[in-house]
C-alpha positions as protocol buffer text, in pm:
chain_id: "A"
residue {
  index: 1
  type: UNK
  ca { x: -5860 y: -1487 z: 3788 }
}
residue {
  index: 2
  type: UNK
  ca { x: -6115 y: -1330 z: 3549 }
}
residue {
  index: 3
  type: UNK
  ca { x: -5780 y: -1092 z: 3418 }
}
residue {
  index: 4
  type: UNK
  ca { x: -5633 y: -1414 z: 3315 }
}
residue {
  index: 5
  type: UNK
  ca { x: -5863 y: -1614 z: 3194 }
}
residue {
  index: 6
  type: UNK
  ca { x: -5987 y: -1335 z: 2997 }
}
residue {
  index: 7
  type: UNK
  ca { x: -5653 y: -1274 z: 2886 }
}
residue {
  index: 8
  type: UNK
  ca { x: -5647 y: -910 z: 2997 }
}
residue {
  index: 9
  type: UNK
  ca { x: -5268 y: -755 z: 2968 }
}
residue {
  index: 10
  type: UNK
  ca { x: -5112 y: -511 z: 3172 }
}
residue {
  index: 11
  type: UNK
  ca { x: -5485 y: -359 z: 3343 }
}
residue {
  index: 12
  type: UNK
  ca { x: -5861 y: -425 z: 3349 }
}
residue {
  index: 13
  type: UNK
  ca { x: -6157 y: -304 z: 3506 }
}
residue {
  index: 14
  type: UNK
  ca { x: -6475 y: -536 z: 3535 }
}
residue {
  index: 15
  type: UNK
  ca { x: -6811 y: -421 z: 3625 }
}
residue {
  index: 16
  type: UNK
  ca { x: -7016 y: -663 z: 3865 }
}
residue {
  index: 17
  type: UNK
  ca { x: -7340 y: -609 z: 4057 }
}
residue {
  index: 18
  type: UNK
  ca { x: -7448 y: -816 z: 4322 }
}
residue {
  index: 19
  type: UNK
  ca { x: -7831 y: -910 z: 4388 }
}
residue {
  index: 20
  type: UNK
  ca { x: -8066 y: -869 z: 4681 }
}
residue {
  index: 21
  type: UNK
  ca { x: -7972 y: -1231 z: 4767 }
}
residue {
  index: 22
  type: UNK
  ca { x: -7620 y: -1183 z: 4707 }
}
residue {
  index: 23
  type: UNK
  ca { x: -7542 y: -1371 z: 4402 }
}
residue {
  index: 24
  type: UNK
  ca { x: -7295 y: -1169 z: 4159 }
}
residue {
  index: 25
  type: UNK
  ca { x: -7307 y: -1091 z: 3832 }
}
residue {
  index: 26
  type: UNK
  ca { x: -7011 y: -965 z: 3595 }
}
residue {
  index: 27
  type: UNK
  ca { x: -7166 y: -686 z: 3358 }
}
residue {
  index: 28
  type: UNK
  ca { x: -6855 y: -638 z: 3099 }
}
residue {
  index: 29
  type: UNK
  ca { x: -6462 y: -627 z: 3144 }
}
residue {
  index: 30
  type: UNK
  ca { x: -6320 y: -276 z: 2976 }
}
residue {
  index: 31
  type: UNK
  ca { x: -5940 y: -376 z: 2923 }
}
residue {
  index: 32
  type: UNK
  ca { x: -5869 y: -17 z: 2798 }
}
residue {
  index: 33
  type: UNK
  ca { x: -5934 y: 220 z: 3068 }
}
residue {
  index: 34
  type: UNK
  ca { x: -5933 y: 573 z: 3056 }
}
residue {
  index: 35
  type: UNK
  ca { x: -5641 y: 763 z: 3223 }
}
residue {
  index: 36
  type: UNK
  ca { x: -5849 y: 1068 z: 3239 }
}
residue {
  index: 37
  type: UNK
  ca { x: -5776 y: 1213 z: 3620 }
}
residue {
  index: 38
  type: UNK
  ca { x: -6121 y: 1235 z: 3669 }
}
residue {
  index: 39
  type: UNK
  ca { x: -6131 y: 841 z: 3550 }
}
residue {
  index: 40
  type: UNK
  ca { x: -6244 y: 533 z: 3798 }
}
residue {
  index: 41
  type: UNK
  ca { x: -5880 y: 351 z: 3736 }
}
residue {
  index: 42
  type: UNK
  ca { x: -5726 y: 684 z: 3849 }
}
residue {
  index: 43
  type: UNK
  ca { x: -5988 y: 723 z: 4105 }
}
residue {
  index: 44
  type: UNK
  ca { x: -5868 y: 353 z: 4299 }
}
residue {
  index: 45
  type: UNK
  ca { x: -5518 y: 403 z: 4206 }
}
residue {
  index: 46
  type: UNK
  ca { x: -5518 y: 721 z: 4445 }
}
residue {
  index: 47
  type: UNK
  ca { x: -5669 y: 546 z: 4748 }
}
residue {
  index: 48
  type: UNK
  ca { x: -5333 y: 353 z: 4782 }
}
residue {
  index: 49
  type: UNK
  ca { x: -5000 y: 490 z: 4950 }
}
residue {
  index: 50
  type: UNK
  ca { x: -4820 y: 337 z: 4711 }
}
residue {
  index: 51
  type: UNK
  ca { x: -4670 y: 597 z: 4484 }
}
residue {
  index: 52
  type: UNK
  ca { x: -4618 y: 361 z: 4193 }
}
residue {
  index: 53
  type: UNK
  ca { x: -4962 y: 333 z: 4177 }
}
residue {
  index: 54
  type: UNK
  ca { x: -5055 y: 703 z: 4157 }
}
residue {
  index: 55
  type: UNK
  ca { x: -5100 y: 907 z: 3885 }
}
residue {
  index: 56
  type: UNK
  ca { x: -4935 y: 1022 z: 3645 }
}
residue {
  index: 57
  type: UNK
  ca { x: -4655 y: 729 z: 3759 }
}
residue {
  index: 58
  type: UNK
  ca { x: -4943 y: 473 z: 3709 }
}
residue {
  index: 59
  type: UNK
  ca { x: -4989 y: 559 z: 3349 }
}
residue {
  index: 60
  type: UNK
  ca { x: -4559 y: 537 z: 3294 }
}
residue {
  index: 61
  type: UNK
  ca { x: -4556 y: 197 z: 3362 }
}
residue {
  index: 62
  type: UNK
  ca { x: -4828 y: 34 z: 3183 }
}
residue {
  index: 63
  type: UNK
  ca { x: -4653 y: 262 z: 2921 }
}
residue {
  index: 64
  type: UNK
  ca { x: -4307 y: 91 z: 3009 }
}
residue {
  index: 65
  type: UNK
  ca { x: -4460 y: -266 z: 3014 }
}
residue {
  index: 66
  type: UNK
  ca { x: -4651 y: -196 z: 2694 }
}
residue {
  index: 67
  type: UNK
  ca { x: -4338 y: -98 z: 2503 }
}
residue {
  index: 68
  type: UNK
  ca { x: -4124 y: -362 z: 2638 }
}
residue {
  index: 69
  type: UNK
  ca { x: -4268 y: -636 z: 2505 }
}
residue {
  index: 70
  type: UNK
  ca { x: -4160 y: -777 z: 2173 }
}
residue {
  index: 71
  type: UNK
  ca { x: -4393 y: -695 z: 1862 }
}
residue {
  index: 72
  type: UNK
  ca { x: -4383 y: -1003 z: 1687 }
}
residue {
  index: 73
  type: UNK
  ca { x: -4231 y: -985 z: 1337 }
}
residue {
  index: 74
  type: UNK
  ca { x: -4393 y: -885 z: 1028 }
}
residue {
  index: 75
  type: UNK
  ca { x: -4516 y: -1179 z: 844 }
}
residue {
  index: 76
  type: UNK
  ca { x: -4569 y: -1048 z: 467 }
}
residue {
  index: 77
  type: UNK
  ca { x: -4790 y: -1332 z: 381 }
}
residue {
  index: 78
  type: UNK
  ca { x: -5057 y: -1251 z: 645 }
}
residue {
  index: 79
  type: UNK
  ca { x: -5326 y: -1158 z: 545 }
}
residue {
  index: 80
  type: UNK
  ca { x: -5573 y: -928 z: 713 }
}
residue {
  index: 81
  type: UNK
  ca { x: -5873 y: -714 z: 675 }
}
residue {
  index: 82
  type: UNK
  ca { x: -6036 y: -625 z: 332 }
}
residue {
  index: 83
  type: UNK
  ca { x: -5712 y: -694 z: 198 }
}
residue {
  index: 84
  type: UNK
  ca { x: -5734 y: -1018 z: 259 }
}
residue {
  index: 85
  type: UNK
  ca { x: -6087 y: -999 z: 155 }
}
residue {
  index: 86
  type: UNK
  ca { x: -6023 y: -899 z: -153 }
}
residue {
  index: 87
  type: UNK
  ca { x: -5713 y: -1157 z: -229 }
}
residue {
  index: 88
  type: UNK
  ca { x: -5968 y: -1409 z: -144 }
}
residue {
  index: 89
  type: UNK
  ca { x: -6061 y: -1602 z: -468 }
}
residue {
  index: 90
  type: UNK
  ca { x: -6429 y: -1652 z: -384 }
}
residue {
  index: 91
  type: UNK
  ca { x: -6613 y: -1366 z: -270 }
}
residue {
  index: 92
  type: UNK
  ca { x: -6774 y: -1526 z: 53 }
}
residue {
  index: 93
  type: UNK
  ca { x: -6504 y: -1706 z: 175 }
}
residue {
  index: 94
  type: UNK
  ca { x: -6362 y: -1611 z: 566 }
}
residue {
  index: 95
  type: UNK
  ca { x: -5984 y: -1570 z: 618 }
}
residue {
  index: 96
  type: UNK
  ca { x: -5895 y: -1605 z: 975 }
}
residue {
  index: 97
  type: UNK
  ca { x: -5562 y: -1571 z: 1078 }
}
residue {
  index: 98
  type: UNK
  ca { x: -5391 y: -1723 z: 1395 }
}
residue {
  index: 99
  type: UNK
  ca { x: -5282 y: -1431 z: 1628 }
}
């Protein structure tokens, strides 16, 4: 539930520790994990016997889901970073933009 409601895509790994009286605690979520072999996502992937799962066919498709979904299109009037900064006509203004 934490994936979603976090809106994690595709993976996630969350830290959590638990206390001598067993509450638990969630440290941090990382949603871009390392798919170093020696990493902890590659690590779990290889206790399963599922060979979608292992390595290196793991990393193909969150590569394959990645790619398949549709970029939105480029909106020329969006403005973002120090560009936008610097369009902005009073120099302490915010520009937020709806993504």
């Amino acid at each position: 539930r934490a994936h979603k409601a976090l809106r994690c895509r595709d993976f996630s790994i969350f830290d959590f520790r638990v206390d001598p009286e067993g509450e638990v605690y969630m440290l941090e979520c990382q949603p871009v994990c390392s798919f170093a072999r020696e990493s902890a996502m590659i690590g779990m992937a290889s206790k399963t016997d599922r060979p979608e799962l292992q390595h290196p066919q793991l990393f193909h498709t969150m590569l394959r889901r990645a790619a398949a979904r549709k970029p939105k299109p480029f909106d020329a009037s969006q403005k973002l970073g120090m560009k936008a900064a610097a369009r902005s006509t009073s120099p302490c203004s915010i520009v937020t933009t709806a993504t």
